[in-house]
C-alpha positions in Angstrom: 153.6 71.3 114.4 152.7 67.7 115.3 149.5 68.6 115.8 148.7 70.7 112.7 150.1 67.8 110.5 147.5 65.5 112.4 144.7 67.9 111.4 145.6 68.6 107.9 145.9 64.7 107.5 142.1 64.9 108.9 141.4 67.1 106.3 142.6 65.7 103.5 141.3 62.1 104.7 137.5 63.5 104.6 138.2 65.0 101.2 139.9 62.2 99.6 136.7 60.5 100.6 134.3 62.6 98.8 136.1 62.8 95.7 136.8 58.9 95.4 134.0 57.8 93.4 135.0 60.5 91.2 139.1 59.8 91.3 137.6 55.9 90.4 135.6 56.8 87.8 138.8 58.5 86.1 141.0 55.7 86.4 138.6 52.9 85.5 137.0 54.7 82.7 139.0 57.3 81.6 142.3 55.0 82.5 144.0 58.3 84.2 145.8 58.4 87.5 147.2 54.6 87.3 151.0 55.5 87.8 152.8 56.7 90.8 150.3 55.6 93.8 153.4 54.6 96.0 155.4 58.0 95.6 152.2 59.9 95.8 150.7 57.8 98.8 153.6 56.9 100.6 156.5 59.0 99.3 158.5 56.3 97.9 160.6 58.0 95.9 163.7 56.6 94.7 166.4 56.9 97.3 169.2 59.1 96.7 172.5 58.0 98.6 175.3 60.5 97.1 176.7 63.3 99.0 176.8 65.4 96.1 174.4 68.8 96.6 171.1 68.3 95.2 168.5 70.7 93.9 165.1 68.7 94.0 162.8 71.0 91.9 158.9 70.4 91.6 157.1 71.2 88.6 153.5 70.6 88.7 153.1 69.8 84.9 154.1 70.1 81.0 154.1 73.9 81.2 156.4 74.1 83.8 158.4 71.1 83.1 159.8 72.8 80.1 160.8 75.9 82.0 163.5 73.8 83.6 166.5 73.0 80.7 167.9 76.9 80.4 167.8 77.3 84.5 169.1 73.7 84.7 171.9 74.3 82.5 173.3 77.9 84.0 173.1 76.1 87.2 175.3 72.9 86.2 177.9 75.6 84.2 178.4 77.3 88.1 178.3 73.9 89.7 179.4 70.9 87.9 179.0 68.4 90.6 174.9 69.2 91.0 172.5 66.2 91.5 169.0 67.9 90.1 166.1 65.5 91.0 162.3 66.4 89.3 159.0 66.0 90.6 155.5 67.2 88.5 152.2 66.4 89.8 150.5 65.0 86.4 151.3 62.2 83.7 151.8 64.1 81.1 154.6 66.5 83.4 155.7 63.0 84.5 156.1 61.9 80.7 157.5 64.9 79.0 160.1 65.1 82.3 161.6 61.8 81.2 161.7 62.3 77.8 163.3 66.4 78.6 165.4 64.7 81.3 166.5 61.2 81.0 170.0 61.8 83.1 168.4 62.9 86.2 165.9 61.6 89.0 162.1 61.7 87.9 159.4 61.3 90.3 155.8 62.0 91.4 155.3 64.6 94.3 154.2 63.3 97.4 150.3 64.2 98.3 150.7 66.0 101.5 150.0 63.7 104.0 152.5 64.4 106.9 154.0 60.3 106.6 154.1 60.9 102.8 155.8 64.3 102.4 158.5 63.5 105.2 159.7 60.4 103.9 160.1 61.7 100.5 162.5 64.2 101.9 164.2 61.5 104.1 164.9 59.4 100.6 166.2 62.1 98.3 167.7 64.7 101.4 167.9 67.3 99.0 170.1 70.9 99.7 166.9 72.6 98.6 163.7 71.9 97.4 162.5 74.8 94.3 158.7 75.2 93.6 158.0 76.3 90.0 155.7 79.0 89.5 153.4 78.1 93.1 152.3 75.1 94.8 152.7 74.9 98.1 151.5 72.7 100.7 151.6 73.2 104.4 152.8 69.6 105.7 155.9 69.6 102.8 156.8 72.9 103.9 156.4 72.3 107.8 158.2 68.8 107.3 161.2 70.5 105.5 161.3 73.2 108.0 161.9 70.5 110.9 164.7 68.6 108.7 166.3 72.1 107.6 165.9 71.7 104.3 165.4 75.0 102.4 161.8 75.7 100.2 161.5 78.6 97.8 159.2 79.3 95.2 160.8 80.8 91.5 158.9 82.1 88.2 156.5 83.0 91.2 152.9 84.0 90.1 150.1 84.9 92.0 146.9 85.7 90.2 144.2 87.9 91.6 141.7 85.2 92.0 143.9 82.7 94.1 145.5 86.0 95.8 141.4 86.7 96.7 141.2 83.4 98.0 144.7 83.5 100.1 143.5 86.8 101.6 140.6 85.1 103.5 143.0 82.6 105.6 146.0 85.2 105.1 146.8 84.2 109.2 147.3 80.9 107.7 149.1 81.1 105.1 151.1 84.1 106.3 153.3 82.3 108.5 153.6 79.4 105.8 155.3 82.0 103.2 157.4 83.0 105.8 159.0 79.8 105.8 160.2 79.6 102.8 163.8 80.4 102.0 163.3 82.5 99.2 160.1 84.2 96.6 161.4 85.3 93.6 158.6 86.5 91.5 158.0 87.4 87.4 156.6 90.6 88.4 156.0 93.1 90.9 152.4 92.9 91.0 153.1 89.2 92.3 155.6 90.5 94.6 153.3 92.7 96.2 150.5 90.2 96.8 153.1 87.8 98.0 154.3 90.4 100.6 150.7 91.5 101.3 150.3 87.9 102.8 153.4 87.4 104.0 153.1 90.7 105.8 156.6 92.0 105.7 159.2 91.7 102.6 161.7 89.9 103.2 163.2 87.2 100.8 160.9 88.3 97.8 162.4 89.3 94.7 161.3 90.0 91.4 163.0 88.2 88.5 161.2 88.4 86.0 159.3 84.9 84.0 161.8 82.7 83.0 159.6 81.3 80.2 160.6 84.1 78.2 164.3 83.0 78.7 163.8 78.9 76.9 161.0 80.6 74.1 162.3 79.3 70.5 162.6 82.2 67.9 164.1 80.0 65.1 161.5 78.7 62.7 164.2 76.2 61.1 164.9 74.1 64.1 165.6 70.9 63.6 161.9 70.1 65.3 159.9 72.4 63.6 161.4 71.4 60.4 160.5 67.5 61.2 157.2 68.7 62.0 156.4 70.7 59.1 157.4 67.8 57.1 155.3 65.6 58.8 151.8 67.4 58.0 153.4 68.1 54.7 152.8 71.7 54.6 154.5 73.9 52.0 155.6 77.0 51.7 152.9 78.3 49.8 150.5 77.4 52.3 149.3 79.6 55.3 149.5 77.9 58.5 146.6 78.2 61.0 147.9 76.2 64.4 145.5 75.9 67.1 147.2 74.6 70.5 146.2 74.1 74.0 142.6 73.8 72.9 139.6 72.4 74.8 136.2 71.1 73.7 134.7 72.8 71.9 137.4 74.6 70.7 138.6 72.2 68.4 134.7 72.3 66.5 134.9 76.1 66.3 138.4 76.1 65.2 137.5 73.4 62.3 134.3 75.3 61.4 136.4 78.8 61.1 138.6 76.6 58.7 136.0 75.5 56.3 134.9 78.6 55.6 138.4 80.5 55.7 139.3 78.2 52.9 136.9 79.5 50.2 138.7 82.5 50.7 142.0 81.2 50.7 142.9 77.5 49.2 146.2 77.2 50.4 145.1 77.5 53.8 146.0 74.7 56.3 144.9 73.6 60.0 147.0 72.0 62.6 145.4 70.8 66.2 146.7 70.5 69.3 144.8 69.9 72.5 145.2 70.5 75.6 145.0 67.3 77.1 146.3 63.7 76.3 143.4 61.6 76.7 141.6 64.1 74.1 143.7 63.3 71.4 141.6 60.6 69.7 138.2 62.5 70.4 139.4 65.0 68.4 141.0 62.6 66.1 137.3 61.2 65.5 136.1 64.9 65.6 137.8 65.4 62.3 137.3 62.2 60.5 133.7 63.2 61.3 133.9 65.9 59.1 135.2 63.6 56.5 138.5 65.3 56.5 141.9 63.9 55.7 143.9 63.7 58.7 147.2 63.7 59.5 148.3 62.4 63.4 152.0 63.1 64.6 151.9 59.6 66.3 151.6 57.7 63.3 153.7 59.6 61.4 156.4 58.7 63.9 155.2 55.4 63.7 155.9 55.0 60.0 152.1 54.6 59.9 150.3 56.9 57.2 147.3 55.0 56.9 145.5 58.0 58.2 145.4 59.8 55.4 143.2 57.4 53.3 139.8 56.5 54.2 138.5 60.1 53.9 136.0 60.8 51.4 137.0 65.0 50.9 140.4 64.4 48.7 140.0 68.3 47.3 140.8 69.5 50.9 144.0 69.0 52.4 144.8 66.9 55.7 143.9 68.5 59.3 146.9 68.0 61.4 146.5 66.6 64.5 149.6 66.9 67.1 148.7 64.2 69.2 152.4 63.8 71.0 153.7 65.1 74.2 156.4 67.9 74.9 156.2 69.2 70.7 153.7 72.2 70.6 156.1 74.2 71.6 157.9 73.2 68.2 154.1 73.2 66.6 153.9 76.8 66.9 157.1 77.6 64.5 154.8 76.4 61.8 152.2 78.9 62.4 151.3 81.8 60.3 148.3 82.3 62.6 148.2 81.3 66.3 144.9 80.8 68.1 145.7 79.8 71.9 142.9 77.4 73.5 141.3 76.9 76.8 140.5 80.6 75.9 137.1 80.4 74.7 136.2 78.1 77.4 136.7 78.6 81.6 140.1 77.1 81.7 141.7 80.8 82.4 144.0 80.7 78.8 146.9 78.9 78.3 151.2 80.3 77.6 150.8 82.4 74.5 154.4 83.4 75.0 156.0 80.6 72.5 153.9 81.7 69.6 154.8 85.0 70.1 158.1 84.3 70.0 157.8 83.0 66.8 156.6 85.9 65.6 152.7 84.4 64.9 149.9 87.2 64.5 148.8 85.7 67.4 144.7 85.1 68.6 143.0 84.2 71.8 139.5 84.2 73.7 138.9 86.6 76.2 139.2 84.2 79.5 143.0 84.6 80.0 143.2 85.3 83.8 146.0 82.3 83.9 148.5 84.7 82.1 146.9 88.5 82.7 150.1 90.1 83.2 151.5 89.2 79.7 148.0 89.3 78.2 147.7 92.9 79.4 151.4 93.6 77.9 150.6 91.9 74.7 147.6 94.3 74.7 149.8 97.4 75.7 152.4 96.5 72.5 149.2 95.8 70.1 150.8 91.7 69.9 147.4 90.3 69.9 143.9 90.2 69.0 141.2 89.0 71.6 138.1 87.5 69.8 134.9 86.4 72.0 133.5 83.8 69.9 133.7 82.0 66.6 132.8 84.6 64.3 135.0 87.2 65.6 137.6 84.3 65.2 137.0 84.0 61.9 136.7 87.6 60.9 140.1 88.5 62.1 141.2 85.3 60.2 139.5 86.6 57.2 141.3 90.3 58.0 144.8 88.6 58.0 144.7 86.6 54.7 143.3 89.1 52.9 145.9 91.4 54.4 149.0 89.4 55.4 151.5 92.3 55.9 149.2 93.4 59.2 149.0 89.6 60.3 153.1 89.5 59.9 153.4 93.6 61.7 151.3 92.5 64.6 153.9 89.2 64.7 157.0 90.5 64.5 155.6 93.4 67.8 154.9 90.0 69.8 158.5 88.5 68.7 159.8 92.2 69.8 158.0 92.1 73.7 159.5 88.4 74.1 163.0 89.3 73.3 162.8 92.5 75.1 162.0 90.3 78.2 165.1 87.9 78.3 167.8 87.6 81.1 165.3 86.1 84.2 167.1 82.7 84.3 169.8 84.4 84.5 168.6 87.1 87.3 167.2 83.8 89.2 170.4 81.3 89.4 172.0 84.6 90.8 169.6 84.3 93.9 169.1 80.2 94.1 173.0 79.1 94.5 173.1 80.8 97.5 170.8 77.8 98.6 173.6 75.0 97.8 176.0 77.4 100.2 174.1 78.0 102.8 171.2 74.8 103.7 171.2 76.5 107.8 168.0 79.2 107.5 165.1 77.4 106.8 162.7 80.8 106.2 162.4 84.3 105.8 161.5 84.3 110.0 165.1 83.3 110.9 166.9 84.8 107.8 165.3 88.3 109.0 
């Protein structure tokens, strides 16, 4: 084990090498990755020193972050006395963790260097450590193997591409699986890749995605209703959100919305983008277009000055949601849902909470990230895939000239999220086991 550890410190070494101009650039310039260095670098994470059983669950970022407060919750109901502690990767997960989660333990995964990964277990000595969705990393997994300490993966997903790429080194990253503790997967098509590389099936189980399980279906929620107050929208208006967007997204969406409105007046647009350090490009973006705008942070602020130095008064305010841990509120106000990082290589982004909602709900046609519910949304006629702006902006078009089809299409999506409910449930059932039991350490010794 000792020596693997040594060579996968190798590894990492020579690549940490060739991406540091690159990991400099970022922080100096784009002022990212400047939190966290000693948990991440030498797994300083903050000490735990109660007895109490403790479920230390990773999530990598915002997405899965906000999975967490329905599983967290069943689990405290069954066990009162649980410590949870939560890791993510990025600092946005990091920020919208502490807001989600100020009563428990937040912290930065370790980078899996053998010193770093080990002495992150040694501080916290959780009863279990619980991946969210996939990320796993031979020296964490190895290191908690030699202290005992259970791993398993839940909301498991496994897309063909990364499955492609396991498949090569499959001797690898065979016996790696079958250490963990426990696989319990959102569908079976992930289950049987999982066992594919595992080789055998024990310990994998299908549960079915959790997301579904914390999806809001209320449109008056307290958030939602601050929010639609915010961007002052009305009733009379139609609502066209677009969330999780990328570059250039945010130009086609704005373009699509300029010409929508000659069509229909009372037509309003609300972005969200994907990423944090995007939100005052696409701030300027808009004010290029000498829009009104509206941003969520001033507004929270008490700071409306945004809407006044704009030239087009005729045309209402763009809303820009540029605030962590909210779209998922953002999408109650939408009529129309376009879902970003669609149009663009990112591989789509969670469609789920729109649908919920009950949005007639839009995306591009690079969705690999999510094909399993794109392919049910597809199967229940939920959701239109467009391939570029004009298609975009013809099924726009379609809708407002024909809203009972926009709100048909919605209420089918609403229908396949509710009809998908009960995996948190299905997956506490198989993770308390883990605070009884902390003695097998992998699917090798449990079979």
């Amino acid at each position: 084990m000792r020596l693997i550890s040594y060579l996968l410190n190798l590894v990492y070494c020579l690549l940490l090498a060739v991406v540091f101009p690159i990991i400099l650039y970022r922080i100096l310039v784009q002022k990212k990755y400047r939190s966290g260095w000693s948990q991440k670098f030498l797994g300083n994470l903050q000490r735990r020193d109660e007895d109490r059983p403790c479920f230390w669950f990773h999530a990598v970022s915002v997405g899965e972050v906000l999975q967490l407060p329905p599983l967290l919750d069943q689990i405290q109901e069954q066990i009162p006395n649980v410590e949870f502690v939560i890791t993510t990767t990025t600092h946005t997960g990091f920020a919208v963790a502490q807001e989600k989660f100020p009563q428990y333990r937040i912290c930065y995964f370790p980078l899996d260097f053998s010193w770093a990964v080990k002495r992150a277990l040694q501080r916290i000595q959780p009863t279990a450590v619980i991946l969210v969705e996939m990320e796993l990393w031979p020296n964490f997994v190895l290191a908690a193997a030699e202290l005992k300490i259970p791993v398993s993966i839940i909301n498991g997903r496994l897309s063909e591409k990364s499955f492609r790429g396991y498949w090569r080194i499959r001797k690898l990253i065979g016996p790696l699986l079958n250490r963990l503790h426990l696989i319990a997967t959102q569908t079976e098509t992930y289950a049987e890749r999982f066992r594919s590389l595992k080789g055998n099936s024990e310990c994998v189980h299908v549960t079915g995605s959790i997301k579904f399980d914390g999806i809001e279906i209320e449109r008056d929620n307290p958030l939602t209703a601050e929010l639609r107050n915010t961007f002052q929208l009305n009733t009379a208006q139609t609502v066209l959100v677009a969330g999780s967007t990328q570059a250039p997204e945010e130009r086609i969406a704005l373009d699509v919305y300029l010409e929508a409105r000659k069509y229909n007046p009372d037509l309003r647009l609300i972005l969200v983008p994907r990423h944090q350090e995007r939100f005052e490009e696409v701030a300027e973006l808009v004010k290029s277009y000498g829009l009104p705008l509206i941003c969520r942070s001033d507004q929270r602020q008490g700071d409306v000055s945004t809407l006044l130095p704009f030239s087009n008064i005729e045309t209402p305010a763009i809303g820009l949601l540029d605030t962590l841990g909210e779209l998922k509120a953002c999408w109650g106000l939408a009529d129309v849902a376009f879902v970003g990082g669609s149009l663009t290589r990112r591989g789509g982004q969670n469609m789920i909470e729109p649908a919920g909602y009950g949005a007639a709900l839009m995306f591009g046609p690079n969705t690999w990230n999510f094909k399993d519910v794109v392919d049910a949304l597809i199967q229940h006629q939920a959701v239109k895939v467009i391939h570029n702006q004009e298609e975009l902006l013809i099924t726009l078009l379609d809708w407002l000239k024909d809203p009972q089809k926009a709100a048909s299409q919605g209420e089918r999506a609403q229908k396949f999220v509710l009809d998908q409910r009960g995996a948190t449930s299905r997956t506490v059932n198989v993770i308390l086991p883990l605070l009884m039991n902390t003695k097998v350490t992998g699917c090798e010794s449990a079979a």
